[in-house]
ZAROPA-909483 format. One record per residue (C-alpha): residue number from 0; residue in one letter; x, y, z. Coordinates in Angstrom, 2 decimals. Example, Ala and Ser with C-alpha at 12.3 -4.5 7.8 and 13.67 -1.06 7.14 Angstrom:
! ZAROPA-909483
REC; 0; A; 12.30; -4.50; 7.80
REC; 1; S; 13.67; -1.06; 7.14
This chain:
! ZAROPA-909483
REC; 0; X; 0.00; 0.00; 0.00
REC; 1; X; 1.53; 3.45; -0.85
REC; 2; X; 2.36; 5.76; 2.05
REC; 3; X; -0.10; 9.08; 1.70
REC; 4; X; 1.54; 12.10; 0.69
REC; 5; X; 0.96; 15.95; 1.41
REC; 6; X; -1.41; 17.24; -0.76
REC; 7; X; 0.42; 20.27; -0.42
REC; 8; X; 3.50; 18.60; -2.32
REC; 9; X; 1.19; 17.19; -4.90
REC; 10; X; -0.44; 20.48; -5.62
REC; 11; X; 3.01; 22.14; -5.98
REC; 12; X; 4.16; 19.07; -8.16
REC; 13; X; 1.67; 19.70; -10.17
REC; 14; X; 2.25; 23.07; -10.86
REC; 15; X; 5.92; 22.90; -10.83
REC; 16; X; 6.05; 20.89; -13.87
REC; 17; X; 4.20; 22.77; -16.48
REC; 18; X; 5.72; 25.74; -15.15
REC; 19; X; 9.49; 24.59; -15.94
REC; 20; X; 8.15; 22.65; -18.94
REC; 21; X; 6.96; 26.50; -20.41
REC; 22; X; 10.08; 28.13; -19.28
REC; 23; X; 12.35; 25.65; -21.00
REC; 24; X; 10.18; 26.18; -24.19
REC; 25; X; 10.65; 29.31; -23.86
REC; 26; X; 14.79; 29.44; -23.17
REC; 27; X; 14.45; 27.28; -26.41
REC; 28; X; 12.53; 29.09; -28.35
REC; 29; X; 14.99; 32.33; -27.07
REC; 30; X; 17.74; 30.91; -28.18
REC; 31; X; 17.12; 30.40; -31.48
REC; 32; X; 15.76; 33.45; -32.07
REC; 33; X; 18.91; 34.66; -30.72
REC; 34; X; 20.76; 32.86; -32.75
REC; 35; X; 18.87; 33.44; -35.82
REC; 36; X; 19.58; 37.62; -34.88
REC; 37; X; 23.09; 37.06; -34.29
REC; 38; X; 23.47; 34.93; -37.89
REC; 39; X; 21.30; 37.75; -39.47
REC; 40; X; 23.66; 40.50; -38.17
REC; 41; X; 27.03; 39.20; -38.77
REC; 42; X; 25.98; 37.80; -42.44
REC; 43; X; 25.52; 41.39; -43.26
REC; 44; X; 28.90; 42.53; -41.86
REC; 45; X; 30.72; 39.33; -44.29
REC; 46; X; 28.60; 40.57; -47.17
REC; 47; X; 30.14; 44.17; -46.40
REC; 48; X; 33.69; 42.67; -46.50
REC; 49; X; 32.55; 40.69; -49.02
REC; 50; X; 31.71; 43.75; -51.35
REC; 51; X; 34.81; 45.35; -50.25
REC; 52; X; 37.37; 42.71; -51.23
REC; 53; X; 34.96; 42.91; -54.73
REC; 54; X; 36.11; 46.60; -54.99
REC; 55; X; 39.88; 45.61; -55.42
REC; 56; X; 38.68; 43.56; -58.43
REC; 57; X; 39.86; 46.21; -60.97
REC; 58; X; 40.39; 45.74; -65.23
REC; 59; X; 43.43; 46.81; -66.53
REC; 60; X; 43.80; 46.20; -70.84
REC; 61; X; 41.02; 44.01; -70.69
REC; 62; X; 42.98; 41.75; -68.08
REC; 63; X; 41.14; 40.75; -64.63
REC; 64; X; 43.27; 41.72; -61.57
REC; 65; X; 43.24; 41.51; -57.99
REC; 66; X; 45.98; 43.63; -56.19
REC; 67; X; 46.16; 43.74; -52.15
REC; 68; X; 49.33; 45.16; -50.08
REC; 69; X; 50.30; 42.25; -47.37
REC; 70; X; 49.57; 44.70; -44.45
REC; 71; X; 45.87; 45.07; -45.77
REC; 72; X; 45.62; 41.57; -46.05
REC; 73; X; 46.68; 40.95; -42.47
REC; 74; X; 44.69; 44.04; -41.62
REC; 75; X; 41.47; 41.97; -43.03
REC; 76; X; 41.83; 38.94; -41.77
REC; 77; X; 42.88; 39.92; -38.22
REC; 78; X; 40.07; 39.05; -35.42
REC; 79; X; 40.88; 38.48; -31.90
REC; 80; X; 38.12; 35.60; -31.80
REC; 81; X; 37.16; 34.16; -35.56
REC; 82; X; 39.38; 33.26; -38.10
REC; 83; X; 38.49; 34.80; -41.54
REC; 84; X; 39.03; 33.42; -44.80
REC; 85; X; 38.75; 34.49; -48.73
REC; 86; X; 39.33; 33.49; -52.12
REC; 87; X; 39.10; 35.11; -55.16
REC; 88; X; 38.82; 33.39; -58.42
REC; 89; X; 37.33; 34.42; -62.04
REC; 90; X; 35.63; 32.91; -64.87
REC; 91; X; 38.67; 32.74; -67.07
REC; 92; X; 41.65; 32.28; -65.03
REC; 93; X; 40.56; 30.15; -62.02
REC; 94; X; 42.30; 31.23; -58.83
REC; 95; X; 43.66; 34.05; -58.38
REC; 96; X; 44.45; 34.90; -54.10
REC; 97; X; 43.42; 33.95; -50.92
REC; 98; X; 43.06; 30.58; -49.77
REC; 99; X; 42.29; 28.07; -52.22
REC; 100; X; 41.07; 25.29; -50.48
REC; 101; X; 37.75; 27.65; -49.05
REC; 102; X; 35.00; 25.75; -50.33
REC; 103; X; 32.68; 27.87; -52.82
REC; 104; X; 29.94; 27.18; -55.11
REC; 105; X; 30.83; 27.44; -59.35
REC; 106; X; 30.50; 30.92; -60.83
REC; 107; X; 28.05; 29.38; -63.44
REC; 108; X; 25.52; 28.59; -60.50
REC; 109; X; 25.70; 31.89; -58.79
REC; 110; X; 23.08; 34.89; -59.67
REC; 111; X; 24.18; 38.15; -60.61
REC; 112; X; 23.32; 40.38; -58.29
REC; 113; X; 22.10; 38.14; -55.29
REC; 114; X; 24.66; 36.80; -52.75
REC; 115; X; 25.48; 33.10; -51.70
REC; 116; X; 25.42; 32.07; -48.17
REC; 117; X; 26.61; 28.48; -47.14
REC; 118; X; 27.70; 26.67; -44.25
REC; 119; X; 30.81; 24.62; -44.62
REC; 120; X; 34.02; 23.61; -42.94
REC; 121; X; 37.44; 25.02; -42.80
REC; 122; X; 40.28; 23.47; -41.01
REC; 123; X; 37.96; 21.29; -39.10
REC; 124; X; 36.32; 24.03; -37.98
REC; 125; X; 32.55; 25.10; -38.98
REC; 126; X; 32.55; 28.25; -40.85
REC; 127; X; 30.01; 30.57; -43.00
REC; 128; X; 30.39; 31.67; -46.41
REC; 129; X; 29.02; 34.53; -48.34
REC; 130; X; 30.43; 35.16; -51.68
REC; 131; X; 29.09; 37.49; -54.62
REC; 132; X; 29.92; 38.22; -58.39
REC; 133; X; 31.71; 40.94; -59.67
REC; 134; X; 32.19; 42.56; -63.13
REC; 135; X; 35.08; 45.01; -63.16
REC; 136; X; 35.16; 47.88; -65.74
REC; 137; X; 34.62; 46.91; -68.97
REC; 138; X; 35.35; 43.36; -68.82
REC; 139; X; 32.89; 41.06; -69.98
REC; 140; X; 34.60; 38.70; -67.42
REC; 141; X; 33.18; 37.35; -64.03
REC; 142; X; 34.79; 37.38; -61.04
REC; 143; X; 33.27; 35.41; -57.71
REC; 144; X; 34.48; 37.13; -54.26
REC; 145; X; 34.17; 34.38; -50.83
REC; 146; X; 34.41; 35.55; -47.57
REC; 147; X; 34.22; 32.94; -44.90
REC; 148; X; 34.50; 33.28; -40.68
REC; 149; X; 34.47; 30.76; -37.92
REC; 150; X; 31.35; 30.94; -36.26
REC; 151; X; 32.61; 31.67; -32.21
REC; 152; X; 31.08; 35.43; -32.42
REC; 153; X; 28.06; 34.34; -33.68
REC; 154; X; 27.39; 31.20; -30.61
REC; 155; X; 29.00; 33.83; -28.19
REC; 156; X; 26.23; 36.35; -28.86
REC; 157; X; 23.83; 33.90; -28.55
REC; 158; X; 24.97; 32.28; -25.57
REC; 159; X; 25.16; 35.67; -23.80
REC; 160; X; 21.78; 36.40; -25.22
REC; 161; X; 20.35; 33.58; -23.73
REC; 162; X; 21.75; 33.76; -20.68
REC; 163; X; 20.43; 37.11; -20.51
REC; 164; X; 16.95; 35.78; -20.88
REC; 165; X; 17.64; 32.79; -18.63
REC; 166; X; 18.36; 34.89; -15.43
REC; 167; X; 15.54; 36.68; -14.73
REC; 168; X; 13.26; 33.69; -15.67
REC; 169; X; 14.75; 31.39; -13.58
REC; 170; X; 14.30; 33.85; -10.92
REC; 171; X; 10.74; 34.15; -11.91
REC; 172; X; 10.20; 30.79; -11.15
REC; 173; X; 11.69; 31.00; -8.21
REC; 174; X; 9.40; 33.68; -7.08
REC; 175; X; 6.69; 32.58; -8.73
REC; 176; X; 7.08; 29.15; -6.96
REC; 177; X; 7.06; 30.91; -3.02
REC; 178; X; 4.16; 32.21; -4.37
REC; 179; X; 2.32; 29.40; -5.51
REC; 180; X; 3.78; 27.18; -2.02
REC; 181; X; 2.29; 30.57; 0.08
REC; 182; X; -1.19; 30.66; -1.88
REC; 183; X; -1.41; 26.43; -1.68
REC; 184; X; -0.34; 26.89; 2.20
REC; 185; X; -3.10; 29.77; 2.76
REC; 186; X; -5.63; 27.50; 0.19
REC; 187; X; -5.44; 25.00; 3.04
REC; 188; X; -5.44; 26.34; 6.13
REC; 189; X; -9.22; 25.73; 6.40
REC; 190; X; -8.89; 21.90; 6.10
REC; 191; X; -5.79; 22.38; 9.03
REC; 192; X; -8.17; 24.48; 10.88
REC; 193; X; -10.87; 21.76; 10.39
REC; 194; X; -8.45; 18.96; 11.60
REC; 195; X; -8.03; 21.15; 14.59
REC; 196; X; -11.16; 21.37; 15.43
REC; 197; X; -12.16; 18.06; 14.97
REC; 198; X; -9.50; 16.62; 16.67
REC; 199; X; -10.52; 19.04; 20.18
REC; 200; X; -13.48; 17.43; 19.99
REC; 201; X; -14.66; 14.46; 22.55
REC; 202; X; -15.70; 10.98; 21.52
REC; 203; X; -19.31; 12.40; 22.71
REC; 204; X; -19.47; 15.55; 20.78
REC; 205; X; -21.86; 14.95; 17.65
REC; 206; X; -22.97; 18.32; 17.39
REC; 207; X; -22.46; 20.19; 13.31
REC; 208; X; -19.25; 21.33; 12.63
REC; 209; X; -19.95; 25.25; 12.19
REC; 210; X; -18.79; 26.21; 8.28
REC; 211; X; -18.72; 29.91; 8.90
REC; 212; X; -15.94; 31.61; 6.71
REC; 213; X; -15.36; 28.06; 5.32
REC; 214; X; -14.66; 27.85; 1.24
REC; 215; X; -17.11; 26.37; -0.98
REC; 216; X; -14.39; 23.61; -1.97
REC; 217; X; -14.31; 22.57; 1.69
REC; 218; X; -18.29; 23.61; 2.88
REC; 219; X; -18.74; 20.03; 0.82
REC; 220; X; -16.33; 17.84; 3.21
REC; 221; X; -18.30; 19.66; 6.44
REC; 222; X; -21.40; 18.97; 5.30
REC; 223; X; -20.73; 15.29; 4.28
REC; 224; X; -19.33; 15.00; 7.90
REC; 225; X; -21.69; 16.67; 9.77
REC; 226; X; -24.78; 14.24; 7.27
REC; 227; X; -22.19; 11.34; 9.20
REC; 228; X; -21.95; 13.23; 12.51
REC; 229; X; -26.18; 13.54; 12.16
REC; 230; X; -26.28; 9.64; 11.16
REC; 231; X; -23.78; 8.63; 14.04
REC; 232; X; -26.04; 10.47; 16.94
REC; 233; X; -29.10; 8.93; 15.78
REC; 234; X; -27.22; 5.42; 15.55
REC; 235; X; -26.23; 6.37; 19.33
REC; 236; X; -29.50; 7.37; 20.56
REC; 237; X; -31.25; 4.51; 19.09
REC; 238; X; -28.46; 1.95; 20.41
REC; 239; X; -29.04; 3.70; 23.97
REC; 240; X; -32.64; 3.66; 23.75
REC; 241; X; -32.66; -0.12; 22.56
REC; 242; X; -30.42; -1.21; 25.32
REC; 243; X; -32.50; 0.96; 27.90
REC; 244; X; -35.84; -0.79; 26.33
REC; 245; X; -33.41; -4.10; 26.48
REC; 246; X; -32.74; -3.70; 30.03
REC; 247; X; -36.42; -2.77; 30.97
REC; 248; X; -37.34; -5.75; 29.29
REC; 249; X; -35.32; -8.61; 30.52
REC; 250; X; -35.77; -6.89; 34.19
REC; 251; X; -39.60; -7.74; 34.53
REC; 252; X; -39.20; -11.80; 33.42
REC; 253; X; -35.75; -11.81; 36.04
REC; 254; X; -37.74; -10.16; 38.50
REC; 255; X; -40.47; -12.88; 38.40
REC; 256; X; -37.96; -15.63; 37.74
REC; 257; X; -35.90; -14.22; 41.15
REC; 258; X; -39.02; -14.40; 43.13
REC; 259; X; -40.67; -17.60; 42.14
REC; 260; X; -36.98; -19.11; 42.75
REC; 261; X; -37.07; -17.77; 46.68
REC; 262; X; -41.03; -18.98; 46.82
REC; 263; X; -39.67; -22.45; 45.38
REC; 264; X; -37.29; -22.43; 47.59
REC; 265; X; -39.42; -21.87; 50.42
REC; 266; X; -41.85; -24.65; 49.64
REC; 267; X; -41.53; -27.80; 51.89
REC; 268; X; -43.08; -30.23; 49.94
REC; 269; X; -42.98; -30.62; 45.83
REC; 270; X; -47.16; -30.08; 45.15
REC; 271; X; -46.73; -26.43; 46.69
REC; 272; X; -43.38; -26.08; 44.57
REC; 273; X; -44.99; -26.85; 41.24
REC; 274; X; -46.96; -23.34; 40.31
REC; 275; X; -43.45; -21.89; 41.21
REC; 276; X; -41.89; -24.10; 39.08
REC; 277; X; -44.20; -23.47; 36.09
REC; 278; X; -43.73; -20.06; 36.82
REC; 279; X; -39.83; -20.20; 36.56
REC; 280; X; -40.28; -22.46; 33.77
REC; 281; X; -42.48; -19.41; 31.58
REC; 282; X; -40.18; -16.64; 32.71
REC; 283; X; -36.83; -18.84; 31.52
REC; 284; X; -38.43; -19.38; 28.10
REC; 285; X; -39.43; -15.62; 27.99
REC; 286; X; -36.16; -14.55; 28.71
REC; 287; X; -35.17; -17.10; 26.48
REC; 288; X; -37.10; -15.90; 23.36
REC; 289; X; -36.23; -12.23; 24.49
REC; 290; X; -32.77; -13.37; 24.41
REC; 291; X; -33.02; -14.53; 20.79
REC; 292; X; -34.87; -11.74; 19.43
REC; 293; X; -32.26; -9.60; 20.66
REC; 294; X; -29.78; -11.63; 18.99
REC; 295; X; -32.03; -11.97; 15.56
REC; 296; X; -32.38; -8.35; 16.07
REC; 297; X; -28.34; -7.27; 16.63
REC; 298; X; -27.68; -9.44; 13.45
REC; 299; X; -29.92; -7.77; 10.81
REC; 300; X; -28.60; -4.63; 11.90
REC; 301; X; -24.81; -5.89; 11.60
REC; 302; X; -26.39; -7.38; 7.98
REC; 303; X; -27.52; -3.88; 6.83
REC; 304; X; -24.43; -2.11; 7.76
REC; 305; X; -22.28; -4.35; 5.04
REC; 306; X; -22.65; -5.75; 2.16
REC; 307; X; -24.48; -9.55; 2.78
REC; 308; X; -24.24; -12.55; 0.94
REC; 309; X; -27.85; -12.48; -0.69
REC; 310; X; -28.54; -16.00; -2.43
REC; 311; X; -31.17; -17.08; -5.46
REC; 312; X; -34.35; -18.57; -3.15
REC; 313; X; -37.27; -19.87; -4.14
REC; 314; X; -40.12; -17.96; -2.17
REC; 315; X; -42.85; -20.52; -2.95
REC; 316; X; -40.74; -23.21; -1.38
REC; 317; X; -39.34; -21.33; 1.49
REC; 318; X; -42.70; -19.97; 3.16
REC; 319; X; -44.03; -23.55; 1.96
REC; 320; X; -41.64; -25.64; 4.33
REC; 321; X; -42.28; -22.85; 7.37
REC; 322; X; -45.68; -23.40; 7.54
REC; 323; X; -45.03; -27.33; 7.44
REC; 324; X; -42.81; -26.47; 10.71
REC; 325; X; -45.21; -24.02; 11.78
REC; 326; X; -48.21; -26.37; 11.62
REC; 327; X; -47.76; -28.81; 14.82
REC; 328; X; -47.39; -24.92; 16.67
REC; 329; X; -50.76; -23.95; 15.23
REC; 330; X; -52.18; -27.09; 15.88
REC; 331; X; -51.20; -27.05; 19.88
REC; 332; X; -53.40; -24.06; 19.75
REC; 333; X; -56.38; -25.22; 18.22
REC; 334; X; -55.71; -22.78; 14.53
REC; 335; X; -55.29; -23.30; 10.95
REC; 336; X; -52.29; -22.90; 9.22
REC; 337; X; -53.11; -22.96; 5.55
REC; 338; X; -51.08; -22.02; 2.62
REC; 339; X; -51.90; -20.56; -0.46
REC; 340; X; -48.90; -20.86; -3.32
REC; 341; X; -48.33; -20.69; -7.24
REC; 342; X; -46.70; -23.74; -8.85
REC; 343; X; -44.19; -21.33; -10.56
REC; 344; X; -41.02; -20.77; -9.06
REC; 345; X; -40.80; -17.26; -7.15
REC; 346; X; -37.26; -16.49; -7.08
REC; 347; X; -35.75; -13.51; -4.91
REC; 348; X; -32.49; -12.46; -3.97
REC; 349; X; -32.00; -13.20; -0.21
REC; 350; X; -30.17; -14.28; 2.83
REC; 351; X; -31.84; -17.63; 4.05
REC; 352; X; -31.13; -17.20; 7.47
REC; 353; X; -32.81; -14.06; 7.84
REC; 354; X; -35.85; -14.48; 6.10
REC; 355; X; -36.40; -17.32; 8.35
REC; 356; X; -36.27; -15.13; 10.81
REC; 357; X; -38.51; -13.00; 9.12
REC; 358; X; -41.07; -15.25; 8.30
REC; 359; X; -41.07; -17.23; 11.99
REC; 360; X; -41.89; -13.96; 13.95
REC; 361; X; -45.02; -13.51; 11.07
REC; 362; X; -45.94; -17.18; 11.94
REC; 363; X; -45.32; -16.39; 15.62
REC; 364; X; -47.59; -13.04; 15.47
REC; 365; X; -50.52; -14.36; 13.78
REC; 366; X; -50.63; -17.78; 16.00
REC; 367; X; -50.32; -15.59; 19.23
REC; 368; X; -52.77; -12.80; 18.21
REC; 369; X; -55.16; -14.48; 16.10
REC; 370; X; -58.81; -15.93; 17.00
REC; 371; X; -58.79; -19.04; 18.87
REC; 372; X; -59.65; -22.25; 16.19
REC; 373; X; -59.48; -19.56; 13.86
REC; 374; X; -57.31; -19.69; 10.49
REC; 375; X; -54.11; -18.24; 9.48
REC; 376; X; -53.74; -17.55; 5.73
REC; 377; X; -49.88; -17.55; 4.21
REC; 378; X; -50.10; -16.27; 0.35
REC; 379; X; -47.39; -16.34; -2.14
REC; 380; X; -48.01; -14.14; -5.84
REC; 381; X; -45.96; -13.35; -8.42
REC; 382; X; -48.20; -11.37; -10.46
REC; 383; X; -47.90; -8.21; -10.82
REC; 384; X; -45.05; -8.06; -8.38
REC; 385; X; -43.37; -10.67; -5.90
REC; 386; X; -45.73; -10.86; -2.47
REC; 387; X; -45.63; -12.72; 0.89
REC; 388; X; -48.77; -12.06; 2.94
REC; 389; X; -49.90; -13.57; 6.53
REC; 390; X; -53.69; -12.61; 7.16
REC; 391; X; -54.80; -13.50; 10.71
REC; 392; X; -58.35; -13.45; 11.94
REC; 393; X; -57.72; -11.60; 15.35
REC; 394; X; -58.54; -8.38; 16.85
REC; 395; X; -56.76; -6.30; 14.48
REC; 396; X; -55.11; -3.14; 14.82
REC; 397; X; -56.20; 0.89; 14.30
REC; 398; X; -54.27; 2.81; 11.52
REC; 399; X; -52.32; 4.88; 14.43
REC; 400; X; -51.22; 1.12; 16.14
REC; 401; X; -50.10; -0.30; 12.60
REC; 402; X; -47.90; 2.57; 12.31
REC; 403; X; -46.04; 2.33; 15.09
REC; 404; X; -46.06; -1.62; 15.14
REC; 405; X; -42.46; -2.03; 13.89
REC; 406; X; -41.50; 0.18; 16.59
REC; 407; X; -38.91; -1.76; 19.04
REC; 408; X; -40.39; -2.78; 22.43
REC; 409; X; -44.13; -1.58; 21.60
REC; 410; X; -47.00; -3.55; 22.16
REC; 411; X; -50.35; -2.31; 21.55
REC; 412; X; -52.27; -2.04; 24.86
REC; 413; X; -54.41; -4.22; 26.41
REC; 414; X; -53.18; -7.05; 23.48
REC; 415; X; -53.21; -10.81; 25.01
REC; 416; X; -49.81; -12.90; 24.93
REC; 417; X; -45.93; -12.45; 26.71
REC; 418; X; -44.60; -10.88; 23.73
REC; 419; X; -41.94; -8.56; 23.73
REC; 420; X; -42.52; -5.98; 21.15
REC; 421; X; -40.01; -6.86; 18.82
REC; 422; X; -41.52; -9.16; 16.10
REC; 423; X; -42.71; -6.69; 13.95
REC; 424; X; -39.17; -4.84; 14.45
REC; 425; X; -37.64; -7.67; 13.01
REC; 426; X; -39.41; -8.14; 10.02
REC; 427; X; -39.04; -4.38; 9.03
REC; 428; X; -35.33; -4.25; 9.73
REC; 429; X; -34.95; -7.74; 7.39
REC; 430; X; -37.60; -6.20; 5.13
REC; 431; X; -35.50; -3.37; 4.88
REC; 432; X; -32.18; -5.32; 4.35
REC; 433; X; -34.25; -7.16; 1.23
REC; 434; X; -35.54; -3.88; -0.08
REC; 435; X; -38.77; -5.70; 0.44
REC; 436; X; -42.03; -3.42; 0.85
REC; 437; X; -43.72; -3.94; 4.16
REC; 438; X; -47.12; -3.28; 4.90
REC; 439; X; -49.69; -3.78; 7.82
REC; 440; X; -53.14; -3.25; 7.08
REC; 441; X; -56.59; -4.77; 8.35
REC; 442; X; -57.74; -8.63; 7.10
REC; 443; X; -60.88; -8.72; 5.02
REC; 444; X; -61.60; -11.37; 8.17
REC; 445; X; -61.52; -8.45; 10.51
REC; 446; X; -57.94; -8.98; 11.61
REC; 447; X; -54.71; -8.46; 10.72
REC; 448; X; -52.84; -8.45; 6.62
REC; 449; X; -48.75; -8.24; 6.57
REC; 450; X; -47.59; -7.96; 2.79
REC; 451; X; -44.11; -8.19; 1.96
REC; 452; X; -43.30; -7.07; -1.70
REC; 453; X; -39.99; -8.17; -2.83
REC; 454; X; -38.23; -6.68; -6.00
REC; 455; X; -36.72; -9.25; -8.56
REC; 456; X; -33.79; -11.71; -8.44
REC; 457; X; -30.72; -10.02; -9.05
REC; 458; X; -28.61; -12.17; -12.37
REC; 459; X; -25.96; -14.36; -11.49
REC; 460; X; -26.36; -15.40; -7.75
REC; 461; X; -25.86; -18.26; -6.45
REC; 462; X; -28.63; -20.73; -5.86
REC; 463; X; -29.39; -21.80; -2.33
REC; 464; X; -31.72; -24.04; -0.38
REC; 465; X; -32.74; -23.08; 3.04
REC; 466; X; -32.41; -25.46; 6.26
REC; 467; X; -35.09; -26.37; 7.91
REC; 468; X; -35.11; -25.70; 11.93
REC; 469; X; -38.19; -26.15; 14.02
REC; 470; X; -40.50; -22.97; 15.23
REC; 471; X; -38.93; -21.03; 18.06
């Protein structure tokens, strides 16, 4: 795993790059505009000694001749930093001075006015080379004047150009770039300001984070973590208030189960110890199934909070084999169990486990709240949408009760039975995990409907059959 880095080095990375990327362009681009200056000027001063040397070109009785004292010769050649170089030759006689080994193009080739330029080399060294026609007097005859230099002057100017233009932008950058590292430093003082305050802050403190004077850029990250702070307090509160409820719960079957132990144990003989027994016996099995709601309960919400392994089921055959196991339950009470199916196969993406869950606390509610020898219905449909309904024929329940039935802990009052208020809970917190649609509505019997509506299989998962466990 790669260690983090500052995101204040990244920014200035960033901006680094491009920056020396345009300023090397740019020293390139300088110097051969430079250099292209520097060519430009000192072609024009070897085209002036050029034309000069082509002024000793004189005609004398129709003969071509080229006369130049020694010290003028010195005189033009001297430089204290190129070496200079010429040649004169003419149509007729060939070569006539200079140095004849200066390369230079034929006299047939050149143009009559216009001058050559060429690069070449001379004594190993690179040199340029202008050279230009002249016609002296009246001679019909054409003579071709080359003047060649080294080319140190020429690289010397441009070097010294360039570094000219180098300086100061190199020390642009460098201002430029405590000015960029400044801005990126003052660009994220909010988010060090925000870690600040943050980190002052006790493991209790869920109120907002305020955003006052806070950029738009970083108004985002405090509102996505005071949406989590919000989330996180109502997680807390509704973790304190189930454990409260929890507590208040188990405390009534303990209390009971505490003092029917002490009247047990005050009973001499075993007839006068059986009620307390029976008693202890319903309280243990009460805290028992209060227990395992809990548990049931815990689990769903540990489900929802990840990502669970959901499985291709078969509704039909699922809610089929619970109300086989359901059936010697419903019969100890004198009810009907009956089921009501399709012979196509209802298929739904789901966690077994859990939607046995789900459908043994419907079971549970409609056997423990529903008319004595009366019938409980289970449907499966698949048309138009997937549906799992339990319809007892009990008391029923007022719109204001069936909203608040999936509360945790409530019970409606004055409703028969031990239970423990969490049934309903359950089924809405798997519902929930399933993205399955519950609803609680009257029975046309007068008593109670609970509809499930389940969306379709997801492709591609893998097929599962649940196991069977008796009714709890």
């Amino acid at each position: 795993m790669p260690e983090p880095q500052s995101l204040r080095i990244q920014l200035l990375r960033r901006l680094i790059w491009p920056l020396l990327i345009v300023v090397l362009l740019d020293v390139a681009v300088s110097y051969f505009v430079a250099l292209h200056f520097a060519n430009l000027t000192y072609d024009r001063w070897l085209l002036d000694s050029a034309r000069s040397l082509a002024q000793q070109v004189k005609s004398y009785k129709d003969q071509v001749t080229f006369e130049l004292p020694p010290i003028a010769v010195e005189v033009f050649r001297w430089d204290a930093t190129d070496k200079t170089f010429f040649k004169i030759e003419s149509q007729e006689k060939g070569f006539m001075a200079g140095d004849r080994t200066l390369p230079s193009p034929a006299i047939h080739a050149m143009g009559v006015q216009q001058p050559y330029y060429a690069d070449s080399l001379m004594q190993g060294e690179p040199i340029r080379v202008v050279s230009v026609l002249t016609t002296p007097g009246t001679s019909d005859e054409s003579v071709m004047v080359s003047v060649a230099e080294t080319l140190r002057k020429r690289r010397g100017l441009a070097d010294e150009i360039i570094l000219a233009v180098a300086l100061p932008q190199l020390l642009l950058i460098v201002i430029t770039l405590l000015h960029v590292w400044t801005s990126i430093r003052q660009g994220l003082r909010p988010l060090d300001d925000l870690t600040r305050l943050i980190a002052r802050r006790s493991a209790r403190e869920l109120t907002p984070i305020s955003d006052a004077g806070v950029p738009l850029e970083v108004r985002s990250l405090t509102h996505t973590i005071n949406a989590l702070l919000e989330r996180l307090a109502s997680a807390m509160a509704a973790q304190r208030r189930f454990i409260e409820n929890a507590a208040h719960q188990l405390r009534t079957p303990l209390a009971g189960l505490k003092l029917q132990a002490e009247r047990a144990s005050r009973a001499d003989k075993l007839e006068t110890m059986q009620p307390a027994l029976a008693h202890i016996r319903h309280a243990a099995d009460r805290v028992a199934r209060l227990s395992t709601q809990l548990l049931v309960l815990a689990r769903s919400e540990s489900s929802s909070q990840g990502s669970p392994e959901l499985q291709a089921l078969d509704l039909v055959e699922l809610a089929r084999d619970a109300c086989v196991e359901w059936a010697p339950k419903a019969l100890e009470r004198g009810m009907d169990l009956a089921f009501e199916g399709t012979a196509e196969t209802l298929t739904i993406a789901g966690e077994p486990t859990l939607l046995r869950e789900l459908l043994n606390n419907l079971f549970d509610n409609a056997l423990r709240y529903g008319r004595a020898g009366g019938t409980t219905v289970v449907a499966v449909s698949g048309h138009p949408d997937i549906t799992l309904s339990v319809e007892d024929d009990g008391p029923g329940m007022s719109l204001d009760e069936a909203g608040r039935a999936t509360e945790r802990f409530y019970r409606i009052p004055g409703s028969p039975g031990d239970g423990c208020g969490l049934g309903l809970a359950i089924v809405k917190e798997i519902a929930d995990l399933h993205q399955a649609r519950l609803r609680i509505g009257g029975a046309a019997a007068g008593g109670t409907r609970i509809e499930l509506t389940f969306p379709k299989q997801t492709p591609n998962l893998p097929e599962a059959r649940p196991e069977r466990r008796a009714p709890g």
